[in-house]
C-alpha positions as CSV (number, residue, x, y, z in Angstrom):
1,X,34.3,68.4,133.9
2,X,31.3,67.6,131.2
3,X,31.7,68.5,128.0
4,X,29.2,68.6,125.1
5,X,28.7,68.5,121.7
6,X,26.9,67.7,118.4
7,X,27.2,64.2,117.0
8,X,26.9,65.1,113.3
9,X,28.6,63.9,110.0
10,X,32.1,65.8,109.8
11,X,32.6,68.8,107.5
12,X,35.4,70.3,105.8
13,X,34.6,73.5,106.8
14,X,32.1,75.5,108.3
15,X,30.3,76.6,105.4
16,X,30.6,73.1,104.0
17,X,27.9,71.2,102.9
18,X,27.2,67.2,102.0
19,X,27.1,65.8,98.6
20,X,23.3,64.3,97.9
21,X,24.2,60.8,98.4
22,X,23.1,58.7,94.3
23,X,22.4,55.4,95.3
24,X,21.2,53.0,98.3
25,X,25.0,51.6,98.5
26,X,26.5,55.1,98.6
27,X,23.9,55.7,101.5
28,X,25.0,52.4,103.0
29,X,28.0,53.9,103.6
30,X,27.4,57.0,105.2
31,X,24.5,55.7,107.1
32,X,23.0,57.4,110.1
33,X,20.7,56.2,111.9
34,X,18.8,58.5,112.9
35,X,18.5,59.5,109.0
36,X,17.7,56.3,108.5
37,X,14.7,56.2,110.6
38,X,13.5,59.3,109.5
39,X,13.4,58.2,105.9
40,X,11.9,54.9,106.9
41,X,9.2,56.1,109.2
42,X,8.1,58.8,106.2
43,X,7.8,55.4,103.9
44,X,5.6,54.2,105.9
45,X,3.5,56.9,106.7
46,X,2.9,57.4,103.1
47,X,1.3,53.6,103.0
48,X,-2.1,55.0,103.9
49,X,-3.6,57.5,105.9
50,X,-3.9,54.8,108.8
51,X,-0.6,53.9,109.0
52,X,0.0,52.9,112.7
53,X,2.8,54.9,114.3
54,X,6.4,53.0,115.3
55,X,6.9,50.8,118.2
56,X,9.8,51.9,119.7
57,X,11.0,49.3,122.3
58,X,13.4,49.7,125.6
59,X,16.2,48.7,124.1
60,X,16.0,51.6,121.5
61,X,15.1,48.7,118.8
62,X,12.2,49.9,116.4
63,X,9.4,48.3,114.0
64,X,6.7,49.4,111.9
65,X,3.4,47.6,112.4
66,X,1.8,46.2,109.9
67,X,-1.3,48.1,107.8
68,X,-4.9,47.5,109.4
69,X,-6.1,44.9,106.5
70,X,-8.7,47.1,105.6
71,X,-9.1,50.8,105.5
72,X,-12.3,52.2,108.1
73,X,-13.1,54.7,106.0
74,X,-12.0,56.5,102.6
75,X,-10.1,58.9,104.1
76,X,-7.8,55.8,105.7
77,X,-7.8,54.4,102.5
78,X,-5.7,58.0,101.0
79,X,-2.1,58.0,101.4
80,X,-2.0,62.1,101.2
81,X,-0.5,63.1,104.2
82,X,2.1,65.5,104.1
83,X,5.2,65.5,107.2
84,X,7.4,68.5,108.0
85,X,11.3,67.8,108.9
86,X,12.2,70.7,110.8
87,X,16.2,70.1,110.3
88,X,18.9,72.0,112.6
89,X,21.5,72.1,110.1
90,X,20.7,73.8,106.8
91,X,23.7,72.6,105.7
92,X,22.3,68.8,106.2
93,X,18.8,69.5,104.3
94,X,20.1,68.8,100.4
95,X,21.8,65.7,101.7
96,X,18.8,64.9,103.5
97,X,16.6,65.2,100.3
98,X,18.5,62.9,98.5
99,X,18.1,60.3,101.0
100,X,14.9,60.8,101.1
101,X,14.5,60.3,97.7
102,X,16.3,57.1,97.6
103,X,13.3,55.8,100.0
104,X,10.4,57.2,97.1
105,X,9.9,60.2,99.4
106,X,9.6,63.1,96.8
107,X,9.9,66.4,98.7
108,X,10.9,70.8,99.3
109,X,13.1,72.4,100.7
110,X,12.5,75.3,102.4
111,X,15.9,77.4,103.5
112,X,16.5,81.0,104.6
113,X,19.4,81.3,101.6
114,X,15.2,81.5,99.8
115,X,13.7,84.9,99.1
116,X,9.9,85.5,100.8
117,X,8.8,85.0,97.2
118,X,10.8,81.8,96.4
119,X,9.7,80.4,100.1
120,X,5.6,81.0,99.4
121,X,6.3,79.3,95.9
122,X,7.9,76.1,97.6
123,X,5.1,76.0,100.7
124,X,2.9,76.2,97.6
125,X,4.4,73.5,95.6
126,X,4.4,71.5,98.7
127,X,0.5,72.3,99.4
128,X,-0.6,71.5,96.4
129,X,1.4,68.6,94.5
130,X,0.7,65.4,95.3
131,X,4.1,63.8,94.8
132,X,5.5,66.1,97.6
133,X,4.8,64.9,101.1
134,X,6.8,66.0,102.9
135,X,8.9,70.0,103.3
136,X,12.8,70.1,104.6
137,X,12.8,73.3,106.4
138,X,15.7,74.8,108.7
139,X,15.7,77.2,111.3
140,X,16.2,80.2,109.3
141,X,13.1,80.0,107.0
142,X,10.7,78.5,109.3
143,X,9.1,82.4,110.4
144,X,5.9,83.3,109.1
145,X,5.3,79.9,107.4
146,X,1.8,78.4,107.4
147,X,1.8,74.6,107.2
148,X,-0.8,74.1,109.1
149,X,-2.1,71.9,106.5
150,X,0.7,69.0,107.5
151,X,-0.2,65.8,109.3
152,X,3.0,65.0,110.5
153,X,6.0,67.3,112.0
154,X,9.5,65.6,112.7
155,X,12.2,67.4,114.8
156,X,15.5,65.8,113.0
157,X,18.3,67.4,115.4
158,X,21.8,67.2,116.6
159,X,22.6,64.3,119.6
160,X,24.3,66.5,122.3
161,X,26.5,64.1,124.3
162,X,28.5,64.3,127.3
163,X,32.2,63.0,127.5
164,X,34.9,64.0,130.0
165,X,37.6,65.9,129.2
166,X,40.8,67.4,131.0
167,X,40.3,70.2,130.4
């Protein structure tokens, strides 16, 4: 018989939440990958508006391509593109911020433990500052939000993996 279930950093307890990691080596390790690539790709889309998207190869290996050399146009020349991480675990978004932040990628969150009023002042601060491109938001406080205005939408979720079991 299969059995499934979430790869995710370990908690104490269900209500439990990571510590913001402080610096690169504390982030060394705790590591994930799939953080790490998150943090990484958002670097490099805030290059320039014509950032090239990954190459992701067959053997799950990844690389950024280079910048064209020079920008088509002025919009490609910007680097104002904002990116939504739509993360599964609320509990995971202020440890995911600080990783983030470790990369130079300023950002929001956005959580349903936010009143209406509290959530249309962080979509705003996340419209309209420059320095935040990109808006953590979790299942719970994603209703009724317009960020339409967002280049970029990543789905940062749990692996669900299959292992036998006896039972």
């Amino acid at each position: 018989m299969a059995r499934k279930g979430l790869v995710q950093y370990k908690l104490t307890s269900p209500g439990a939440h990571l510590d913001p990691v402080k610096t690169m080596a504390e982030w060394e390790a705790l590591k994930s990958t799939k953080m790490d690539f998150c943090a990484r790709l958002l670097q490099h889309l805030g290059k320039r508006n014509d950032a090239p998207p990954p190459i992701i190869h067959e053997d799950g290996s990844w690389e950024f391509p280079e910048l064209p050399s020079t920008a088509q146009d002025e919009w490609s020349a910007r680097c104002d593109q904002k990116s939504v991480i739509y993360s599964e675990f609320s509990s995971m978004a202020t440890f995911l911020q600080s990783v983030l932040g470790l990369y130079g990628q300023a950002s929001v969150l956005i959580n349903g433990d936010m009143d209406y009023d509290a959530r249309s002042r962080a979509v705003e601060e996340f419209r309209t500052d420059p320095q935040k491109r990109v808006a953590i938001i979790s299942s719970v406080a994603n209703a009724g939000l317009n960020l339409a205005f967002a280049r970029n939408v990543i789905f940062l979720v749990g692996i669900v993996i299959e292992r036998e079991t006896g039972l």
